[in-house]
C-alpha positions, -999 to 999 in steps of 0.1 A, spaced: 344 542 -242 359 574 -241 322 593 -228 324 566 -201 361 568 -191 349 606 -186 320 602 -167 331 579 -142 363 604 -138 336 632 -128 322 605 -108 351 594 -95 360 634 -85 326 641 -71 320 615 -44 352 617 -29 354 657 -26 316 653 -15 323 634 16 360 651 27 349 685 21 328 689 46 347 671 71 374 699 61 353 724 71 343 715 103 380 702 111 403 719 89 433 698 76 435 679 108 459 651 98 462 633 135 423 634 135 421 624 100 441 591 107 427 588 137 391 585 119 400 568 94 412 534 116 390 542 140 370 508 130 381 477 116 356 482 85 370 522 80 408 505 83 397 480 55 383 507 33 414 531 36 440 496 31 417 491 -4 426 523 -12 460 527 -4 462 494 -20 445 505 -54 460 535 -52 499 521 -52 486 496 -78 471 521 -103 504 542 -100 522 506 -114 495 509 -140 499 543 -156 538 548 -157 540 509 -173 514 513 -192 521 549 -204 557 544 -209 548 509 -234 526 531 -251 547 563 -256 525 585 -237 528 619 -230 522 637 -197 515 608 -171 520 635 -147 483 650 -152 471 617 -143 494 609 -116 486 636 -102 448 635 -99 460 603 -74 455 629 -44 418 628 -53 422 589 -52 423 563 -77 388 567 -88 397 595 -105 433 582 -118 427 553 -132 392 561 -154 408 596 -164 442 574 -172 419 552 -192 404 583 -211 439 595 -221 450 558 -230 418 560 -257 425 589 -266 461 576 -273 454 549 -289 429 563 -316 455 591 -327 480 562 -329 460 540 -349 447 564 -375 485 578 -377 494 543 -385 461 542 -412 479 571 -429 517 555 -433 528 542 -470 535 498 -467 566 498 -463 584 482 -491 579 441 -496 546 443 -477 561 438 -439 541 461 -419 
């Protein structure tokens, strides 16, 4: 899972920044313009309430689901939010693997404790 997590990250990355960038060239970081564009249609409203929407929700995600597993650095993660959540939540999801496999063979390694109880 962890090749897929990483591919739809790049994924994720490289169809976002494909469409803004060259809107950022021709407008330069217009913010008025920007929001203007972006409700300028009921459909583009829709599209940018998803994604504030998923965005706010994948936020919930990583610091709950970080935190109950004892993750380090949910900044790096968080912070790859401004690129949008199709980049946070699959690279989140790598890290979570990533996580989970060091944890688990850690836990392979440990001695029973005494009486059996794990």
């Amino acid at each position: 899972m962890q090749i897929i997590y990483i591919l739809l990250s790049i994924v994720g990355t490289v169809l976002p920044i494909s469409q803004f960038v060259p809107w950022l060239s021709v407008h330069g970081l217009n913010i008025p313009l920007l929001l203007q564009q972006a409700t300028s249609s009921n459909i583009a409203a829709f599209a940018w309430a998803d994604v504030l929407v998923s965005g706010i929700v994948v936020i919930v995600f990583i610091v709950a689901e970080g935190r109950r597993l004892g993750m380090c650095r949910l900044w790096l993660p968080l912070s790859c939010i401004v690129v949008g959540p199709s980049l946070a939540l699959p690279f989140f999801l790598f890290l979570r693997e990533r996580h989970l496999a060091v944890v688990g063979s850690n836990n392979l390694l440990r001695p029973a404790s005494p009486g059996g109880a794990a």
